[in-house]
C-alpha positions as CSV (number, residue, x, y, z in Angstrom):
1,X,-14.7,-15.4,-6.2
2,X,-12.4,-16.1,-9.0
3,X,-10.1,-13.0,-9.9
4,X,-11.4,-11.4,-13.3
5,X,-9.6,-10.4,-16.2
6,X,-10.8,-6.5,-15.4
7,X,-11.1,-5.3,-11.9
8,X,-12.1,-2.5,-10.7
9,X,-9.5,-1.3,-8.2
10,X,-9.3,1.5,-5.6
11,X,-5.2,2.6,-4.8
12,X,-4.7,5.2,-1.9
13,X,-1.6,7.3,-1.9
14,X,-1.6,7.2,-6.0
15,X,0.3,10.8,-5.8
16,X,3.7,8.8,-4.7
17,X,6.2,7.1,-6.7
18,X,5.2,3.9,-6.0
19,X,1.5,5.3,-6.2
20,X,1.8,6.0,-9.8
21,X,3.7,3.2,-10.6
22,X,0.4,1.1,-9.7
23,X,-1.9,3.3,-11.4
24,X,0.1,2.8,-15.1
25,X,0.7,-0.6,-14.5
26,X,-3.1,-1.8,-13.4
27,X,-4.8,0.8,-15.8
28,X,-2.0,-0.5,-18.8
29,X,-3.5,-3.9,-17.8
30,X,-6.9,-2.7,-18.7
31,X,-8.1,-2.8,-14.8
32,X,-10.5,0.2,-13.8
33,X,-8.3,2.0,-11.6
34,X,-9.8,5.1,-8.6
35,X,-6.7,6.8,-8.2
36,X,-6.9,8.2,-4.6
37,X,-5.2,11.5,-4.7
38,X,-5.2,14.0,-1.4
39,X,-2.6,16.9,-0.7
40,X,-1.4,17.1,-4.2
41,X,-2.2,18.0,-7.3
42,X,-3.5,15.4,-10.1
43,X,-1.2,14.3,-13.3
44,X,-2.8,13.3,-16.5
45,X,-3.8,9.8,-15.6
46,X,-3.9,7.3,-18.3
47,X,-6.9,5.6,-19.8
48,X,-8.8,3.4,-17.5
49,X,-8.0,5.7,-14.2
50,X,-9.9,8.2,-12.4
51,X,-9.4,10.6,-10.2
52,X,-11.0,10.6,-6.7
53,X,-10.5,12.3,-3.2
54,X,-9.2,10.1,-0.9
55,X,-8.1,11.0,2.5
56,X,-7.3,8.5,4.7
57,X,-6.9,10.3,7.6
58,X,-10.9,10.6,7.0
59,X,-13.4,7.7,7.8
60,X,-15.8,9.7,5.3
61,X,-13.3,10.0,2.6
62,X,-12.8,6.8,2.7
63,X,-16.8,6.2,2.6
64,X,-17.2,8.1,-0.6
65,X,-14.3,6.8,-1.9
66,X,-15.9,3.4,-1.4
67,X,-19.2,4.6,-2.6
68,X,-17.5,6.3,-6.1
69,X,-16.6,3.0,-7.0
70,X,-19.8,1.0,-6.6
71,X,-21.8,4.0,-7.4
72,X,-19.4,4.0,-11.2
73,X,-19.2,0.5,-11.4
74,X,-21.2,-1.5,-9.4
75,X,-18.4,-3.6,-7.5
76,X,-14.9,-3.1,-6.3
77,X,-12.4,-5.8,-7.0
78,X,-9.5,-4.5,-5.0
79,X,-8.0,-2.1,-2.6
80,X,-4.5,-1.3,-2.3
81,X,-3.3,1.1,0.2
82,X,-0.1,2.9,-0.5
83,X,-0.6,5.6,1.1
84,X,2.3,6.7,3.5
85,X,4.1,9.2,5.5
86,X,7.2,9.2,7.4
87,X,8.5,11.8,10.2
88,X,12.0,10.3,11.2
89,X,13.6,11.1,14.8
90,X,15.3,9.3,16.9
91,X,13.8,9.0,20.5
92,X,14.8,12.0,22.3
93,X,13.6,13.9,19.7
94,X,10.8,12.2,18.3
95,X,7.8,14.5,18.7
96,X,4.2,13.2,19.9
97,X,2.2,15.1,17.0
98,X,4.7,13.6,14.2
99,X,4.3,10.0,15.9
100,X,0.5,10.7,15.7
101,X,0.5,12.0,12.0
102,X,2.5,8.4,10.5
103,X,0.4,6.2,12.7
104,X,-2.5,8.5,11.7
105,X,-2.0,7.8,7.6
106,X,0.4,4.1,8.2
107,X,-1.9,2.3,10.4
108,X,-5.0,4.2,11.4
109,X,-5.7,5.4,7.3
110,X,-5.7,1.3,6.7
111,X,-7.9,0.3,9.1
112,X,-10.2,3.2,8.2
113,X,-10.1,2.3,4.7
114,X,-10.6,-1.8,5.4
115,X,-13.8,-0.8,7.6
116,X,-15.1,1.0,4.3
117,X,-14.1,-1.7,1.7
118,X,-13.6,-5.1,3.1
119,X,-17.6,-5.5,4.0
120,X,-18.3,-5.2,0.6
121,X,-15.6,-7.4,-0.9
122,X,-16.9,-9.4,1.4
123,X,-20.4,-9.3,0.2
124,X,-19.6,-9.4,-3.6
125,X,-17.8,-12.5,-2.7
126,X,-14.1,-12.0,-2.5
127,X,-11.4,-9.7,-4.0
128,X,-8.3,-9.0,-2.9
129,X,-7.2,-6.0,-0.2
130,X,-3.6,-5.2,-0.5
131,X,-0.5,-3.0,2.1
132,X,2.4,-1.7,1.6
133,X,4.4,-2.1,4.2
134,X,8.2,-1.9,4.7
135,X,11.8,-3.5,5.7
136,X,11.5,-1.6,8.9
137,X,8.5,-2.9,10.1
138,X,10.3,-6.1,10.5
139,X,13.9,-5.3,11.5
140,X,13.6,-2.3,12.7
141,X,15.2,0.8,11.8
142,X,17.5,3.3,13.8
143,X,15.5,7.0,13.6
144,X,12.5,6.1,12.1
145,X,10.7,4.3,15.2
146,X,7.7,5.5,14.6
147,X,7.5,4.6,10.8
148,X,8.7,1.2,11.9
149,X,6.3,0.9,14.3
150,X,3.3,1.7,12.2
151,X,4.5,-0.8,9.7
152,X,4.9,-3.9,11.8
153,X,1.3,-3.0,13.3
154,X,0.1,-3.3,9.5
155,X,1.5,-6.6,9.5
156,X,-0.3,-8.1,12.3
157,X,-3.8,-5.7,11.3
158,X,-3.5,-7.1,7.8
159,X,-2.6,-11.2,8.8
160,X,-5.7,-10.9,11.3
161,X,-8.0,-9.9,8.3
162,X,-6.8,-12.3,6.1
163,X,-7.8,-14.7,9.0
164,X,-11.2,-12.9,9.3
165,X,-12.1,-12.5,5.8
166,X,-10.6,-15.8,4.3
167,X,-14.4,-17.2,4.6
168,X,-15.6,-14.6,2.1
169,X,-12.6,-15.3,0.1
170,X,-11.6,-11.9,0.6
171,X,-7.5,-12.1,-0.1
172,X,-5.6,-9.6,1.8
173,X,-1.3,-9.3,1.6
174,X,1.3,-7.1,2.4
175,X,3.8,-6.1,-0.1
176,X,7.2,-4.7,1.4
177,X,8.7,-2.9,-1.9
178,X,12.1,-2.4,-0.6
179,X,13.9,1.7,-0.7
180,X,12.5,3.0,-3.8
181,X,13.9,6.3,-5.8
182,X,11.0,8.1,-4.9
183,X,10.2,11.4,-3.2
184,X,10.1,10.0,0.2
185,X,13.6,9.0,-0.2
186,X,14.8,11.7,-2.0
187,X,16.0,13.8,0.9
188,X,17.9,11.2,2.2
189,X,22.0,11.5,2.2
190,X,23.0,10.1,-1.1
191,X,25.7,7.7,1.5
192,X,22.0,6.6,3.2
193,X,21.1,4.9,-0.4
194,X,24.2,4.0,-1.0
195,X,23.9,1.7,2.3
196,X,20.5,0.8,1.2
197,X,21.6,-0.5,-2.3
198,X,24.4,-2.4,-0.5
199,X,22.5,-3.6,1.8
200,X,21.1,-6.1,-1.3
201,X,22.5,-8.8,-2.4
202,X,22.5,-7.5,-6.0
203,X,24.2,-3.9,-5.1
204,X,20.9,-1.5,-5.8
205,X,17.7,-0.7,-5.0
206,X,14.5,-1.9,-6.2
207,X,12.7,0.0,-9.2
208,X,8.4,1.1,-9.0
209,X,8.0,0.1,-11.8
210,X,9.1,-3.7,-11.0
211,X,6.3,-3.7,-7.8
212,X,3.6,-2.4,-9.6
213,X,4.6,-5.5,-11.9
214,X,4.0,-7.8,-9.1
215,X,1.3,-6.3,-7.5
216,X,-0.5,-6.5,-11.0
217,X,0.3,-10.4,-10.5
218,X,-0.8,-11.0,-6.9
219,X,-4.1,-9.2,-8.5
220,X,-4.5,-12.5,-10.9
221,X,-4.1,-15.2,-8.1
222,X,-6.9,-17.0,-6.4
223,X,-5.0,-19.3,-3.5
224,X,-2.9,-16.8,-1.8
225,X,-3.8,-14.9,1.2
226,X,-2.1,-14.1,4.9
227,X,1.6,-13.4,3.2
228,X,4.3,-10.6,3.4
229,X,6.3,-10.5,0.3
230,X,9.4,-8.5,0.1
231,X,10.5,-7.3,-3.1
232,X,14.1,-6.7,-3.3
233,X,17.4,-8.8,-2.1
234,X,17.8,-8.5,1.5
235,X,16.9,-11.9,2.9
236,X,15.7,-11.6,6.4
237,X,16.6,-13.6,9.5
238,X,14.2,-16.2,10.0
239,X,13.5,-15.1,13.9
């Protein structure tokens, strides 16, 4: 299935930075956006976005979620799940229900949402399923062990289903947007982003707006599928 010029496209986590980010973006780009909201409130959304509950913590939220969009549309184009929490500790002090609660929305809220999306993807004949995962999931990341963890498994759950789905042409990718000014770095020490910014090759951090850009390109593309893209200037060891 060819990408279209309007898709209809279901985001999780769109209450984020990075969550609304997507929605302007896609929606600017005249896509027909179900903006997955759960534990807070809804902004004014822009034309060509909707509302909808979306907890992925919830196999049946993620059903009706699902259902909204074929029942409104009669299709779903793509699925992007931002959704995200972190609860950083180092080990001694890493607690079991915190480790539960990131793996819980990281990991488990992705594969709940795949099992309600990717069949009919699948069945409309391709369309692209998209993850956000992170820096840490690949190197690692002092304190935040469980975050990290959840993040490398979303790499190997979301490489697998671009194995299993490829026959369907069902495109599935992980975008790792880099430390973003957003509420779930806002806590941090202002010497912790100053590290991250240094850290790149170019001296900051990466910008929402900017990844929503490139999501909204990956969207267009027919040929790619099975890929991790990371979005700001840290280059990676290659093993």
């Amino acid at each position: 299935m060819n990408p279209v010029s309007s898709q209809v496209i279901l985001i999780s986590g769109a209450a984020g930075g990075l969550g609304q980010a997507l929605v302007a973006e896609l929606a600017g780009a005249g896509h027909r956006v179900l903006a997955g909201w759960h534990h807070a409130s809804v902004p004014p959304l822009p034309d060509g976005a909707e509302p909808v509950a979306l907890d992925v913590t919830s196999q049946a939220s993620c059903d009706a979620a699902a259902g909204r969009a074929l029942e409104r549309w009669g299709r779903l184009d793509a699925v992007i799940h931002a959704a995200g929490i972190t609860r950083d500790a180092v080990l001694a002090r890493q607690r079991s229900d915190d480790w539960d609660a990131v793996f819980a929305v990281n990991l488990d809220g992705a594969r709940r949402l795949g099992r309600a999306t990717l069949p009919h993807l699948a069945a409309q004949g391709g369309g692209h399923w998209i993850g956000i995962g992170s820096h840490a999931g690949i190197a690692g990341s002092a304190g935040q062990t469980a975050y990290a963890a959840s993040k490398a498994a979303l790499e190997g759950l979301l490489r697998s289903w671009a194995r299993e789905f490829a026959p369907d042409d069902v495109r599935v990718n992980t975008v790792l947007p880099g430390v973003l000014p957003t509420a779930m770095t806002a806590a941090l020490d202002p010497a912790m982003m100053r590290s991250y910014a240094e850290a790149n090759l170019l001296g900051r951090i990466n910008d929402p707006a900017e990844v929503a850009r490139f999501v909204a390109f990956l969207l267009t593309t027919a040929n790619i599928s099975g890929q991790s893209f990371a979005l700001d200037s840290r280059i990676h060891r290659w093993a």
